[in-house]
N, C-alpha and C positions, 0 to 999 in steps of 0.2 A: 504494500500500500504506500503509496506517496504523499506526504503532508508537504513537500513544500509544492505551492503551485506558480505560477511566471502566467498568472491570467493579469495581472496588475501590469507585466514589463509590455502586452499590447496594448492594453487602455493607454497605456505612456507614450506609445508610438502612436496610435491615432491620434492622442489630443493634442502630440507634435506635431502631427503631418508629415513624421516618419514610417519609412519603408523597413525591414531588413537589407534588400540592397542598399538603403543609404547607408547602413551601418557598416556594411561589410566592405563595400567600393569607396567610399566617402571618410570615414569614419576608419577605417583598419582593422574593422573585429573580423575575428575566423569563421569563416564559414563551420567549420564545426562549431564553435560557440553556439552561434543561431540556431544550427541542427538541435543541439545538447538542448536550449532552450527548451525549441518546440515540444521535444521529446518529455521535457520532464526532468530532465537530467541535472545531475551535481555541474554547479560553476564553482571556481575558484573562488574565495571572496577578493580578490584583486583583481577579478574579472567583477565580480559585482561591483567593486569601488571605478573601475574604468565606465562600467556604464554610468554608474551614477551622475559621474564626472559628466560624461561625454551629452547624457539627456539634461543634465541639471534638474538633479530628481532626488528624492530619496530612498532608501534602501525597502520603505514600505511598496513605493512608486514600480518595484521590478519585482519582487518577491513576496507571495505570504504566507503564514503555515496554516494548513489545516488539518482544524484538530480532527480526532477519531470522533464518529460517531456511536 
């Protein structure tokens, strides 16, 4: 089961008018990052601190846990 979810790091990209291409072409993130993203998957937190950076966002703004039901 997976508590962390990355539904937050899109809301953050649309209310930017951010793409994943701009991140990855524009911006210098790895296309695996994105993948890991989508996926659900473990980021680094100095991958989380890069994006933070790069959206000008908070760390709530790209990740949140959820709890067990």
């Amino acid at each position: 089961m997976k508590m962390i979810s990355y539904k937050p790091f899109y809301e953050t990209l649309f209310k930017k008018g951010l793409t994943e291409y701009h991140l990855i072409y524009k911006l210098g993130f790895s296309a695996n990052t994105i993948h890991r993203i989508k996926h659900g998957e473990a980021i680094s937190t100095k991958t989380l601190d890069a994006l933070c950076f790069a959206l000008d966002c908070d760390v709530q703004d790209v990740l949140c846990h959820v709890k067990d039901e």
